[in-house]
C-alpha positions in Angstrom: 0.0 0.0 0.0 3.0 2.6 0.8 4.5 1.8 -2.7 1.6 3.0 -4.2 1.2 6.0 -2.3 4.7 6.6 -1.1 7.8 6.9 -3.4 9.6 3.9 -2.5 12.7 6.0 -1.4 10.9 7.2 1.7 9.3 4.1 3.0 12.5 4.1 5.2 11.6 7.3 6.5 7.6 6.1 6.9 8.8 3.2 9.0 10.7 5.7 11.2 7.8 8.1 11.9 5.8 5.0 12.6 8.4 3.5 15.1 8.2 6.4 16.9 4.6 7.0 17.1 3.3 4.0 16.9 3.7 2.9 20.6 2.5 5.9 21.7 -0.7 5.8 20.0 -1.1 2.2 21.3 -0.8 3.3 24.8 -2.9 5.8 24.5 -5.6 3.3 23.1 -4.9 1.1 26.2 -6.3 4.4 28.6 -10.1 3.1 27.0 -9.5 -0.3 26.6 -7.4 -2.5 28.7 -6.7 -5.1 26.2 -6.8 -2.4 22.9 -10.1 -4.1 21.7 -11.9 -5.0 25.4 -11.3 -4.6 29.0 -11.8 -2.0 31.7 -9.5 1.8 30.6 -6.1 0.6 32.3 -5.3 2.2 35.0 -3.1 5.2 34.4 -1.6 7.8 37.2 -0.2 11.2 37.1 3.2 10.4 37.1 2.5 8.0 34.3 1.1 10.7 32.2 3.8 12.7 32.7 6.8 10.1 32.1 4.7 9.7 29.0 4.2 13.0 28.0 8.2 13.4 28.3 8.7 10.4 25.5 6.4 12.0 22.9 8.5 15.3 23.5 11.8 12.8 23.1 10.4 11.1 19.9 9.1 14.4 17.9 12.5 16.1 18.6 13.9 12.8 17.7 12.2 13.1 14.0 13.4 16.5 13.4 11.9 20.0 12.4 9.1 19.4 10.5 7.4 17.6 13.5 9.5 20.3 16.4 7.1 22.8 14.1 4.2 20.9 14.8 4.5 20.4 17.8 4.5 24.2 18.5 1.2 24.0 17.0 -0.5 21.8 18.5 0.9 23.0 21.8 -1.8 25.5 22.0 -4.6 23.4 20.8 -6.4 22.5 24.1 -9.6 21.1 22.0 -7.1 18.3 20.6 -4.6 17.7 23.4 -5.0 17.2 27.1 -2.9 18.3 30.1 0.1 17.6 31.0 0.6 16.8 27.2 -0.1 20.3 26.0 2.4 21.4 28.5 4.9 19.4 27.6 4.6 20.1 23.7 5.3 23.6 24.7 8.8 22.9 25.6 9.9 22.0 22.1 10.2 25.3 21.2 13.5 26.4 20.1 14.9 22.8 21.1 16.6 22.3 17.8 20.3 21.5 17.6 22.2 24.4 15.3 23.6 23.1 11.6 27.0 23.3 11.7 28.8 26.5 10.1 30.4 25.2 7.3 27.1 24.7 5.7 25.3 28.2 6.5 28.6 29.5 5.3 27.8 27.9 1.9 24.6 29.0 2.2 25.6 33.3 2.7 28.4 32.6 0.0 25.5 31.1 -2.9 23.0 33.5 -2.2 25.5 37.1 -1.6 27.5 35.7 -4.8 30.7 36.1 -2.3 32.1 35.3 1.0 30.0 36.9 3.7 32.8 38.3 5.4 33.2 41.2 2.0 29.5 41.5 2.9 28.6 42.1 6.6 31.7 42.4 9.6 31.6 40.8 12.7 29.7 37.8 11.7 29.5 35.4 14.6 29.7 32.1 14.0 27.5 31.3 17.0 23.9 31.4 16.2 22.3 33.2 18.6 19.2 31.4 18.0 18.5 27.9 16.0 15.1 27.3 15.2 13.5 24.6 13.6 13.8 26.4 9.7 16.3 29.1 10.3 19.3 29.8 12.1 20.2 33.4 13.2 23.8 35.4 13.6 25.0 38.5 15.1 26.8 41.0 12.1 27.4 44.3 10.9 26.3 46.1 8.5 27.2 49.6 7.2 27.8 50.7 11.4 24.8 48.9 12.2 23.9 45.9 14.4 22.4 43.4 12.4 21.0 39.8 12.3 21.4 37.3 9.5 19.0 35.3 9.7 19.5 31.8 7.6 17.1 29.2 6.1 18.6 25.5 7.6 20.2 23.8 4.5 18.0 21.2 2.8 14.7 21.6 5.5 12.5 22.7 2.5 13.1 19.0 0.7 13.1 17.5 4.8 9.5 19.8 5.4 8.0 18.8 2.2 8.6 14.8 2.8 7.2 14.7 6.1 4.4 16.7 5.8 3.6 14.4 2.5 3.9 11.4 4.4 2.1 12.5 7.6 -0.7 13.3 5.8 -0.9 9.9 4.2 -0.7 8.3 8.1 -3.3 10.7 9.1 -5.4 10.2 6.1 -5.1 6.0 7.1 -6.5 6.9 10.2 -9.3 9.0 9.5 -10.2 6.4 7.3 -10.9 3.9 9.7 -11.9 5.9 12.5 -13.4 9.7 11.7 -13.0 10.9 14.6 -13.2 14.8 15.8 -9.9 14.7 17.1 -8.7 12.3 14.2 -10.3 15.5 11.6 -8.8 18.2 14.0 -5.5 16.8 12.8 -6.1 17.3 9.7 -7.0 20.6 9.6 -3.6 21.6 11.8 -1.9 19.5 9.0 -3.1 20.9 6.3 -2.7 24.4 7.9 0.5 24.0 8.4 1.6 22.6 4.9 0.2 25.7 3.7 1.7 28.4 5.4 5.1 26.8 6.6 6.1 26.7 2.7 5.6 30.3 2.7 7.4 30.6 6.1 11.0 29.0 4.4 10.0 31.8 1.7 12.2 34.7 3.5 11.9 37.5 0.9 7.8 37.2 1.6 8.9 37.4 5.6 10.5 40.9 4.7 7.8 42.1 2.5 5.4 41.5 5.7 7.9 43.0 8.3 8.3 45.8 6.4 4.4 45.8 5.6 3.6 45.6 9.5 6.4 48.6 10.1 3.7 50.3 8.2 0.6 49.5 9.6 2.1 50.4 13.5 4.8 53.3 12.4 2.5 55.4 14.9 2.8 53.0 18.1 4.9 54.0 20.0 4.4 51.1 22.6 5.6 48.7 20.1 9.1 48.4 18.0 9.9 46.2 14.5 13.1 45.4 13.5 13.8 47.5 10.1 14.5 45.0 7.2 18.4 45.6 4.9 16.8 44.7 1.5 19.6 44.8 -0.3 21.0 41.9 1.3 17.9 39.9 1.9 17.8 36.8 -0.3 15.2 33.9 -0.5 16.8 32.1 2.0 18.8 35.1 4.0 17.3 37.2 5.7 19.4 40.4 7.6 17.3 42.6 10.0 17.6 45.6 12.2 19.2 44.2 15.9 17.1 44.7 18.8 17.8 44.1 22.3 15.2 42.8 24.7 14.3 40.3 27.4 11.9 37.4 26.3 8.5 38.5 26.9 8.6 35.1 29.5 11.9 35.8 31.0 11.3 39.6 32.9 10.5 38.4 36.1 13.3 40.6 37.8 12.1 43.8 35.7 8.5 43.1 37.1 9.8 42.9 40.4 11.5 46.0 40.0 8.9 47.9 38.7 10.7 48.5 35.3 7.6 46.4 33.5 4.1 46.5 34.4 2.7 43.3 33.6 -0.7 44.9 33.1 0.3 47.3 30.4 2.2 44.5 29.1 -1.1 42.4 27.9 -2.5 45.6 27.2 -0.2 46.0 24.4 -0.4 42.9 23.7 -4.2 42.4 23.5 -4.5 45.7 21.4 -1.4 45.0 18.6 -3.1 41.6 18.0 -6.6 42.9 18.1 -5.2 45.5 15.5 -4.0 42.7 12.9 -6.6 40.0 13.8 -9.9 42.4 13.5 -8.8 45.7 11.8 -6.1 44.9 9.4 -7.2 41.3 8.8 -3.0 40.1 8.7 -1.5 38.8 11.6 1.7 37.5 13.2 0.6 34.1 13.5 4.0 32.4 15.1 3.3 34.1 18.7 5.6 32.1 21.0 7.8 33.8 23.8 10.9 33.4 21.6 9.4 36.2 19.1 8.4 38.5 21.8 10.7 40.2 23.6 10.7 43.3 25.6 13.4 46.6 25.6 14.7 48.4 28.4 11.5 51.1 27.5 9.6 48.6 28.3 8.0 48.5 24.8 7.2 45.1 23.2 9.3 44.1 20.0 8.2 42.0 17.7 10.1 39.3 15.5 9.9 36.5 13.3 7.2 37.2 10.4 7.6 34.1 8.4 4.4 33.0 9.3 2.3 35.9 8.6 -2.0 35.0 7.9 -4.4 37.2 5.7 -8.4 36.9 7.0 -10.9 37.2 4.5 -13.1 40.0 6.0 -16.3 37.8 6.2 -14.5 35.6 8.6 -13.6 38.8 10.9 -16.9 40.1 11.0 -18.3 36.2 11.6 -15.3 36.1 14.4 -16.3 40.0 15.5 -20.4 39.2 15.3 -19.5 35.7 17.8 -17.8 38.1 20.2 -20.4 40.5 20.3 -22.9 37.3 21.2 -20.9 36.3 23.7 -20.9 40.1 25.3 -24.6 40.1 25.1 -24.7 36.8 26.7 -26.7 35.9 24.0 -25.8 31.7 23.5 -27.8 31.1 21.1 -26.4 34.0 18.9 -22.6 32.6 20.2 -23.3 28.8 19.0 -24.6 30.5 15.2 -20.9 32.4 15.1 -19.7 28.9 16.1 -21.1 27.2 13.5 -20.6 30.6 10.9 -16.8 29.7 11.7 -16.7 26.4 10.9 -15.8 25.8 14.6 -18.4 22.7 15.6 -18.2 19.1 14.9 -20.1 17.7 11.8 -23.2 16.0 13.1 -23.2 18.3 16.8 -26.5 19.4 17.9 -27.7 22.7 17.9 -28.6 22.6 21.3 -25.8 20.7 22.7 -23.7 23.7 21.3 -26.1 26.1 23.0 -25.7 24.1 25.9 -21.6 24.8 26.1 -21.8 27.6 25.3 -24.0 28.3 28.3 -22.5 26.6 30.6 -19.2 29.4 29.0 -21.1 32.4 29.1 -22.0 31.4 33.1 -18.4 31.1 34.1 -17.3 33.8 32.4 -20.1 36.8 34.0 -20.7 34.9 37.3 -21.4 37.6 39.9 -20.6 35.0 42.4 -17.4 34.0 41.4 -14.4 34.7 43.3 -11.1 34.8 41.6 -9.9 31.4 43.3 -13.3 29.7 42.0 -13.0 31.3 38.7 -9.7 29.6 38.0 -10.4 26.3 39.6 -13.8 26.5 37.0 -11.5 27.4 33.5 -8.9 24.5 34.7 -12.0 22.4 34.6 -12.8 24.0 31.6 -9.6 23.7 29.4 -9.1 19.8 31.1 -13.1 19.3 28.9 -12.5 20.9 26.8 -10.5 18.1 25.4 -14.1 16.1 25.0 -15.8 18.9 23.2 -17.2 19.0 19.9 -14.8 21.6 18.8 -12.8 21.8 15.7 -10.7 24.6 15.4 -10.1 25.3 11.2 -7.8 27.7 9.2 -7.4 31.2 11.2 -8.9 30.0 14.1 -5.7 27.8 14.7 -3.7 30.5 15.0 -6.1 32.7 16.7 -6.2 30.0 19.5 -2.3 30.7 19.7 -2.6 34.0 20.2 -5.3 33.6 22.9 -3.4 31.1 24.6 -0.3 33.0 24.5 -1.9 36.4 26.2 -3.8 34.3 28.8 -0.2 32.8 29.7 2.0 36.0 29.9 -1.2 37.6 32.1 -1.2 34.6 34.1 3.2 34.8 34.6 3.2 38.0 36.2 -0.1 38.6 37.6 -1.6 35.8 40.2 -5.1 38.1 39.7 -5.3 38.4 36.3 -8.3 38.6 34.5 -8.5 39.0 30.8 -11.8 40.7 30.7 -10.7 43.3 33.0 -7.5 43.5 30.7 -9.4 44.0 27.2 -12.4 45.7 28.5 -10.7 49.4 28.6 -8.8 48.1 25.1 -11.6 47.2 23.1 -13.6 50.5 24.5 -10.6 52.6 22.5 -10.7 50.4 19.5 -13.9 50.5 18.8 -14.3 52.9 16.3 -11.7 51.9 14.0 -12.7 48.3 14.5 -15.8 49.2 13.6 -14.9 51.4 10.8 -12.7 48.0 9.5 -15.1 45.7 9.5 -18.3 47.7 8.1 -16.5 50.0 6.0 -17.1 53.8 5.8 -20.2 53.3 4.3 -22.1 50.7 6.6 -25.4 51.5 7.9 -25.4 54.0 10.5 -27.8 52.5 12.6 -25.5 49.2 12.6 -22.6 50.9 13.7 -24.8 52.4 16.6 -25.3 49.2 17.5 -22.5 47.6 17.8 -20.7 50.3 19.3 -23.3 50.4 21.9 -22.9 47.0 22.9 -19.0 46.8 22.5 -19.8 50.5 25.2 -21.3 47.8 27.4 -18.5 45.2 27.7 -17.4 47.7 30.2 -20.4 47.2 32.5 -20.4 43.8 31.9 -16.6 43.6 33.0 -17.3 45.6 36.2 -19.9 43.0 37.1 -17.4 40.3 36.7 -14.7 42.0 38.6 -16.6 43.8 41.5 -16.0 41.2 44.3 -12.0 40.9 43.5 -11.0 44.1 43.9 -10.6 47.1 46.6 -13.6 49.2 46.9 -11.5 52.4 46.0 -10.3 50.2 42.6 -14.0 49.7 41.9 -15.1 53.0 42.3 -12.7 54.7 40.0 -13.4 52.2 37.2 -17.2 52.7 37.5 -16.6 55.9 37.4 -14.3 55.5 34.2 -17.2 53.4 32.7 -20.0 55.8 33.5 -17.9 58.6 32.1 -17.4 56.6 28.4 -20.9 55.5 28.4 -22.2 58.9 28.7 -20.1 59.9 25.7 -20.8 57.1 23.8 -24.9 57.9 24.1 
């Protein structure tokens, strides 16, 4: 069967992938069914989970970077993969050994027409980062720090193989068992064989850096690297150097003050709110090795190989879900879900309305205390696992984003609250969001609307937020709300 669908040359490489994930996907079976095909679910303990959640790590860094990129997917998929495996997936990142200099020497020397030394001075031969497609080096350029970034020798052939021959494992599988999860594979896979091709395409990431210098030129919270085009090649890349302090790493500069880990996800929340809703392209890679912070304290920005366009019907079905889910409207929620291709084929209407219920309660309980809300979304994301949720195209990487946010808040704030976070954020955006989404020419009574309700989020915040904070706290932000309200009617 694999010499019909798999050149024979890489039925060697097939066997490998399979060695490795084979007996994991066998013990995972045994968790249902003692015996595979009957039997009580064997009996499996934290610690077990764990230890085993450490071997898939192992094995996918054992098959290189085509699956170290995956994995950096999939670490943020919560609807596919349960704790402590999501966890562990996360750790992959940047875990990739550096290709020896000799061979990114060869690389600078093909694509500057000359040794890079007559080129750039200083050139390191460290990498000060290795990555699963590129490596980048310190340099200088014309008096300028730089970085050369370089595309790893031969991964476009390596990417190409093992995407082609994953797909034809998964595609086995779904065959025999269509499964949700099975399907949500899939759609990460075929995702990912998309957009990683244009990733290894380095003259596109330069257009987009350059094209995202642009769009925030006037953000002064924010900083780019500049791009040298006249040395960037297909597979080079030289940027502007920045110095920072991964956006993971600052605990010492919270402690001190230097960083406020509140304006931090502020900045956060509004620059991806920006490209996901308003500009409709997005920095879709957003792990803590891209995000670091300068000694301003603004956020910088790297890495824009993979870089998504939304087709503006999906960010006003995306926009029209959120503004459900402000109303507390479930029904309205469970349409948007279904509008984005988010729900299971064959799911209920009114098992979706049911979730998202069971959501909209946790979210705007008046009840809640902080300590309760978190135990409740640990329970959640644990569930979540079991849910009829399918997460396609953007949405993948808008999960990433959202995960990502929710984590740094979480880091340096024990009370963090998102909706507190993006309430005051959205409040400012409004207009231009607004103004994105409906064009100038929408239907004034529309835009009334919906600036109405996003005016509300504020109120509905307050409610959420009332019991965890200091009376003084609550008074000043009722008074902040009142005072936006009023100028919004």
């Amino acid at each position: 069967m694999a010499g019909r669908e798999v050149p024979w040359r890489e039925v060697p490489r097939l066997g490998l992938i399979l060695w490795r994930i084979v007996p994991v996907v066998m013990s995972l079976l045994r968790d249902r069914k003692r015996w595979l095909w009957f039997g009580a679910p064997a009996v499996r303990s934290k610690r077990f989970h764990e230890r085993r959640a450490t071997v898939i790590v192992r094995d996918l860094a054992a098959l290189g970077p085509t699956f170290v990129k995956l994995a950096q997917i999939f670490a943020s998929r919560a609807d596919l993969i349960p704790e402590p495996y999501l966890q562990a997936l996360s750790t992959l990142t940047d875990r990739v050994p550096p290709v020896p200099w000799d061979d990114i020497e060869r690389t600078l020397t093909h694509a500057w027409g000359t040794h890079p030394d007559a080129v750039v001075q200083a050139l390191n031969r460290a990498p000060i980062a290795a990555g699963s497609l590129g490596q980048v080096y310190r340099a200088r350029f014309e008096g300028r720090d730089v970085v050369v970034k370089v595309l790893r020798p031969g991964v476009e052939a390596v990417v190409n193989r093992d995407v082609r021959l994953s797909r034809f494992i998964v595609n086995r599988v779904y065959a025999r068992w269509p499964h949700v999860h099975v399907m949500g594979f899939r759609v990460v896979l075929d995702e990912f064989d998309h957009h990683v091709r244009e990733e290894m395409d380095f003259e596109r990431e330069a257009m987009h850096c350059l094209r995202m210098r642009e769009r925030f030129a006037d953000e002064q919270r924010l900083r780019i690297p500049d791009v040298e085009t006249s040395l960037t090649r297909r597979d080079v890349l030289v940027l502007e150097y920045i110095e920072g302090t991964r956006i993971d790493r600052l605990d010492p500069q919270i402690a001190q003050g230097l960083v406020r880990a509140e304006a931090l996800t502020e900045i956060l929340i509004e620059t991806y709110a920006r490209m996901m809703l308003r500009d409709g392209v997005f920095h879709a890679d957003p792990h803590p090795g891209n995000l670091l912070v300068d000694t301003r304290g603004r956020l910088v920005l790297l890495d824009f190989g993979m870089v998504i366009e939304v087709p503006v019907a999906t960010r006003k079905a995306l926009f029209e879900t959120i503004i459900a889910a402000i109303r507390r409207d479930a029904a309205g929620t469970a349409n948007g879900f279904y509008a984005l291709g988010m729900v299971a084929p064959g799911t209920p209407p009114e098992t979706m309305t049911a979730l998202v219920d069971a959501l909209l309660d946790i979210a705007y309980s008046e009840t809640a205390t902080i300590e309760r809300a978190r135990v409740v979304a640990d329970r959640v994301m644990r569930e979540l696992f079991n849910w009829p949720i399918v997460l396609p195209g953007e949405l993948v990487y808008f999960a990433r984003t959202a995960a990502l946010i929710e984590g740094v808040g979480a880091r340096y704030d024990r009370r963090f609250n998102s909706i507190r976070v993006a309430s005051p954020v959205i409040m400012r955006m409004r207009n231009e969001l607004i103004a994105a989404l409906l064009g100038e020419n929408g239907r004034r009574e529309t835009v009334v609307n919906w600036a109405a309700t996003l005016g509300a989020l504020a109120g509905t915040a307050y409610t959420v937020v009332k019991r965890w904070w200091p009376f003084e706290s609550r008074e000043i932000h009722n008074q902040s709300v009142a005072t936006a309200l009023k100028t919004e009617s």
